[in-house]
N, C-alpha and C positions, 0 to 999 in steps of 0.2 A: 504493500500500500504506500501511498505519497501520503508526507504528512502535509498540513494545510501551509499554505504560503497564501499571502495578499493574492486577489484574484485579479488577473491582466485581463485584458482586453485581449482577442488572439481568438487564433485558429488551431483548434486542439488536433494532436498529432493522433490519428485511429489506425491502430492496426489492420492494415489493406492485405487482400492479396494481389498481388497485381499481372494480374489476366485474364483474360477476354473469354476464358475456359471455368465454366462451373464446375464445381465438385463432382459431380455427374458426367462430365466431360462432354458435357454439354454445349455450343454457343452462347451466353449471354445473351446476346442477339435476339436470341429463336425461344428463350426463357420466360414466362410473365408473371404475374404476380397477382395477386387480390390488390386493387387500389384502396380500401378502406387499410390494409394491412401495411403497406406502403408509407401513403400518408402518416400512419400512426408513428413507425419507425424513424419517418424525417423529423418526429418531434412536435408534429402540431397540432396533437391531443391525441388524447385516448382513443381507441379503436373503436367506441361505442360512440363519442363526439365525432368522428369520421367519418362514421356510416349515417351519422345527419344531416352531417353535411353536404353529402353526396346525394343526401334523400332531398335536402330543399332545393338540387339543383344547380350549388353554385358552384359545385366542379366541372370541369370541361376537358376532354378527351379527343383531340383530334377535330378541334372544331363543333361537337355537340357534347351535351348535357350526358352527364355520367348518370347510369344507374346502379344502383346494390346489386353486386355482382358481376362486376366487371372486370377485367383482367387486363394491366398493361405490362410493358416490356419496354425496352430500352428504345426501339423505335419510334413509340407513342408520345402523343404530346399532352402535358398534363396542365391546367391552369386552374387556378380559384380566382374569379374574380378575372382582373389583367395580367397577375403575378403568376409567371410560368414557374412550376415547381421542378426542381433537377433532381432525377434520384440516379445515385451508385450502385450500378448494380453487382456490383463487383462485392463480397463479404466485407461489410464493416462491423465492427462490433460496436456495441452499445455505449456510453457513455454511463456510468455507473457513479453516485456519491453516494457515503452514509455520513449523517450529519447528526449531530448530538444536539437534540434541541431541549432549549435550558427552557423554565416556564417565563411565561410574559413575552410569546411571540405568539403570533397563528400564521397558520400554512393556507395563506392567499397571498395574491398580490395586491390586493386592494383591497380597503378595509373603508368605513365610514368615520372612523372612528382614528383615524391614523395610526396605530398600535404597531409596533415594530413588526417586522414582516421575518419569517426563515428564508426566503429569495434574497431576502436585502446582503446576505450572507453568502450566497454561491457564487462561484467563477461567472464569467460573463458569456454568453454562447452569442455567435454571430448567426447563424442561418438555421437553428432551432431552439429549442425549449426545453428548460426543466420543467420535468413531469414529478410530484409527488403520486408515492406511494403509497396511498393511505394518509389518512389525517392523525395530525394528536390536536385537541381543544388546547387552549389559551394559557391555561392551569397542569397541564401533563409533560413531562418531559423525558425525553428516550431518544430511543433512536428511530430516525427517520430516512430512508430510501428514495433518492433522486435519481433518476433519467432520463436520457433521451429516445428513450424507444416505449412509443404507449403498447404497444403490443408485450411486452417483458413486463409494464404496468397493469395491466391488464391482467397477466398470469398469476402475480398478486392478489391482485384484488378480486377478481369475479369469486360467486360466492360457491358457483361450480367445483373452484382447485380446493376450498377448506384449506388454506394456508394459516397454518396457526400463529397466533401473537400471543406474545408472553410479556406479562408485565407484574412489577413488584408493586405491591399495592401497602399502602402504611396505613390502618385506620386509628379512630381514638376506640379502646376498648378492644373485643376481644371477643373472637365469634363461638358461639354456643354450636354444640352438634348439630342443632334447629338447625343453626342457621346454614351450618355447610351442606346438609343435606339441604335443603331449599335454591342454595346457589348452585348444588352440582346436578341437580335433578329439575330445575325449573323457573324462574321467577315470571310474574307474568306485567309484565309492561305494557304502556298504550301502544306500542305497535310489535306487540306480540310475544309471545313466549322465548324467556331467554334461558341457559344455563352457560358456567364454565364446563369444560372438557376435564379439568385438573385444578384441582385448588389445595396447596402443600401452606403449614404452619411454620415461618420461617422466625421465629421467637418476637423479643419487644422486650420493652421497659417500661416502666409505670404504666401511665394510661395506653402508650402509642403500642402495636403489635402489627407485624409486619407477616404478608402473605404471598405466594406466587400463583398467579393465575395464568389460564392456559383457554384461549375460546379461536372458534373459526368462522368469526364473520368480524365485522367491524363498523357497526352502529353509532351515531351519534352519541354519545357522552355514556355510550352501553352500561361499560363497568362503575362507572359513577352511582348510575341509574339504580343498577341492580342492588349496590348498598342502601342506597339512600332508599328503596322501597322495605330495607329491613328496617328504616331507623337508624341507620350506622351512616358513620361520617367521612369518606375517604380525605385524610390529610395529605398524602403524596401517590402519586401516581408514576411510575416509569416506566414505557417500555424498552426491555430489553433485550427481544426478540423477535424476526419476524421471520418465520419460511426458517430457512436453513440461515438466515444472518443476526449473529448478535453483535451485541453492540460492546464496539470492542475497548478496554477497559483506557488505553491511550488515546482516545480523543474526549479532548474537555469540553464543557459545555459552550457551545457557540461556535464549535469549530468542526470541520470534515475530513475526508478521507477518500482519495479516489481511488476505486481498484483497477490494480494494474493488469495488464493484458490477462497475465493467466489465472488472476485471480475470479476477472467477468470469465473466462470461459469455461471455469470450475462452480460457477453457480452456474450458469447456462444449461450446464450437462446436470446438474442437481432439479433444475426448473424442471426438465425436458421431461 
């Protein structure tokens, strides 16, 4: 991993391969691709934002209006709007951060409210977009997953893969049998029935007592949620896991880590 440095302005260096020959021994050429899947990977959202975009029509393929399901290649001419899009079709690999986010930011870019932002923090990209992986609220801090590829955001997130998140959770007081069975077997909230997967006793002092929990989906302020319909008061929140990446005990709060070539291609082959 790179440890954090002040972030430049720049064209980040991606491991290419460089030829005109797919793995397949294929043409590149003669190759195409899903256009929502594409789009997602140049970084300009998620693979579900893509396939809307494509559905109200404002992408363009060769001179007409794209539909869902489409397939281009390196021949074809891609446009949103006037803005011709260039993709590589050549293997690049993703762009990958984990960033340690301390509390008193949130994971947008724009806020009503002006509230420090996690972006205000990442390296600077020229011709796409950090993608968060998952949110943490305002008050939660752990670690958080950036890239460039919504399609690898996506394998995350849909509720299809059940990608588990693991977080240390602090409350005031100190959960009764009740209460664990009711967490591991069910809680019921206004939008619908929750439990954890794994909830372990990881000790405490006086009032505060500290717990690790384990669930596969990720709801609005879920685990908050889930105490606070016992009565219980969550004092600190962190995630420390998500999928097969934890949060690695060298990066301090407010700062990141990029993984290096074979480090993305060893979660790739973990995702797959």
């Amino acid at each position: 991993m790179r440890t954090h440095k002040p972030a430049r302005p720049g064209k980040p260096k991606s491991p290419l391969r460089a030829t005109n020959i797919d793995k397949h021994g294929i043409p590149v050429s003669a190759v195409t691709h899903k256009l929502q899947k594409l789009l997602a990977q140049k970084g300009l959202g998620s693979r579900r934002e893509m396939e809307a975009l494509i559905a109200s029509g404002q992408v363009i393929i060769n001179g007409r209006k794209a539909v869902l399901g489409d397939r281009v290649g390196a021949q074809d001419r891609v446009q949103i709007g006037k803005r011709i899009i260039r993709f590589d079709f050549a293997e690049r690999l993703p762009r990958i951060l984990l960033y340690h986010k301390p509390e008193g930011e949130i994971v947008s870019r724009l806020d009503p409210e002006n509230r420090p932002t996690v972006f205000d923090k990442l390296p600077h990209l020229r011709s796409s977009k950090w993608i968060a992986i998952g949110r943490l609220d305002f008050n939660t801090s752990g670690l958080l997953i950036f890239t460039t590829d919504g399609a690898l955001a996506n394998r995350f997130m849909h509720p299809r893969f059940e990608v588990e998140r693991e977080y240390a959770v602090r409350i005031i007081g100190k959960l009764s049998d009740e209460h664990i069975t009711q967490l591991t077997t069910g809680i019921q909230l206004e939008d619908g029935i929750v439990s954890f997967d794994q909830l372990i006793e990881q000790g405490g002092e006086n009032v505060n007592h500290w717990y690790r929990v384990i669930l596969k989906e990720g709801k609005n302020r879920e685990i908050r949620r889930m105490f606070e319909a016992l009565g219980i008061t969550v004092s600190r929140l962190i995630r420390v896991r998500f999928g097969p990446v934890n949060l690695p005990a060298r990066i301090k709060r407010g700062k990141w880590l990029e993984l290096d070539e074979k480090e993305t291609r060893r979660l790739l082959t973990l995702l797959a």
